[in-house]
N, C-alpha and C positions, 0 to 999 in steps of 0.2 A: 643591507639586503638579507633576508631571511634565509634559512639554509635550506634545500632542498625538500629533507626531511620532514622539517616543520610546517613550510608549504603545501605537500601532501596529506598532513594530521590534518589539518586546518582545513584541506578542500574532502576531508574524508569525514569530518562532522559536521560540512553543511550538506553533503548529501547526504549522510545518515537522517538528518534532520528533514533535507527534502522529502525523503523519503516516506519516513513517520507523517509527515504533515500531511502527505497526499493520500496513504493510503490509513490510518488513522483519524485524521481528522476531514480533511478537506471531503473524499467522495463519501463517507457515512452522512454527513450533514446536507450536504447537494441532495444526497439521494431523500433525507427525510424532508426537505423541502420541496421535491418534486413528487414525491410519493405522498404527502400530506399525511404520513405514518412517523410516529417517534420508534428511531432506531435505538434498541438499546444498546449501548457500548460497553466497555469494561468499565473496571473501575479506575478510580485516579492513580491509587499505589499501582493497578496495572499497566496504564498506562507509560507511567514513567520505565517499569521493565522494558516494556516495546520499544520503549526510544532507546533506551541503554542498547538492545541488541542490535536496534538498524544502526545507531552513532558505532558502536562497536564494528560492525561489517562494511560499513561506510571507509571506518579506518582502514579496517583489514584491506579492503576492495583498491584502496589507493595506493597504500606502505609497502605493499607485497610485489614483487615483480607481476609485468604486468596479465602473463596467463592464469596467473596465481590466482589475481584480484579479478578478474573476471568470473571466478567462480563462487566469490562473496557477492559481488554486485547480482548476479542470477540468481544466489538464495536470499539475498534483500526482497527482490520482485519476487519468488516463493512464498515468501514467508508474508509479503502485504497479503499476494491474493487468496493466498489461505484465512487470511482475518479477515479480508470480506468476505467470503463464503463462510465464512463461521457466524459472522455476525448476521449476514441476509439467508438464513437459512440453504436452500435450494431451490431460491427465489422465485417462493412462493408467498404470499401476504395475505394472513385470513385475521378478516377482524368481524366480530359481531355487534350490531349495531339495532336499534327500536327505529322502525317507522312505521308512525301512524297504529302505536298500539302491540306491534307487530314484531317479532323478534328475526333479524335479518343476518344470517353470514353472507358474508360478500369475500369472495375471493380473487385473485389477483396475480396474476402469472407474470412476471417480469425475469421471465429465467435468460430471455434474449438479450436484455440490456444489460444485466450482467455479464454475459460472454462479449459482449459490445467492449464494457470496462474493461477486465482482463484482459481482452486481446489488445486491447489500443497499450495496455500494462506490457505485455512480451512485445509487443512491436517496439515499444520504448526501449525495453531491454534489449533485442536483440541489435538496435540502433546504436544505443549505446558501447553494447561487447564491440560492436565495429570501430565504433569510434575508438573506443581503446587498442585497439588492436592497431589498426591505422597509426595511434600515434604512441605505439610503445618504442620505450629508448631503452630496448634490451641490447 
């Protein structure tokens, strides 16, 4: 049987990992397949950064006693929904585009769905902090 300690490293880099996955990768590519817009992202060296800090706060969030780690797990979820709103501007989408000769910007206000993401993002969080809280063995 594994030690306690190592148990929680363990369940604290596959949230890290959830985490990065979901707000790094998973809803940026959703979004450029429903928005039929290429989202740019960072880059790959930055990308691996991002994951080091949620894998790192993922540990923290677990390792730490448990009111402790609740304040890592809230700046994980900070810290994604700050990268999506950095990468979707202030979701807004303006692209210029030819029809029929004719030079078109077409714009695109999607500032709703993004507070849609985000919130359903704190509702997880705040769900979460409960759950921890609920089953801390302080």
């Amino acid at each position: 049987m594994m030690p306690k300690i190592l148990w929680r490293i363990i369940m604290g880099v596959i949230s890290g990992i959830i985490y990065y996955a979901v707000f790094l990768v998973i809803i940026p590519i959703v979004l450029s397949l429903v928005l039929k817009y290429p989202i740019e992202l960072v880059k790959t060296e930055e990308l691996f950064y991002y994951a080091a800090v949620f894998i790192s706060l993922g540990v923290l969030s677990t390792t730490l006693k448990p009111f402790i780690g609740l304040i890592f797990t809230v700046l994980s979820i900070l810290i994604g929904s700050l990268f999506l709103i950095s990468i979707l501007g202030s979701g807004v989408l303006q692209l210029a585009m030819s029809i029929s000769g004719e030079r078109v910007q077409v714009s695109l206000e999607f500032k709703d769905l993004l507070m849609v993401i985000l919130g359903m993002g704190f509702i997880f969080a705040i769900i979460d902090v409960f759950e921890k809280l609920a089953t801390s063995e302080e």
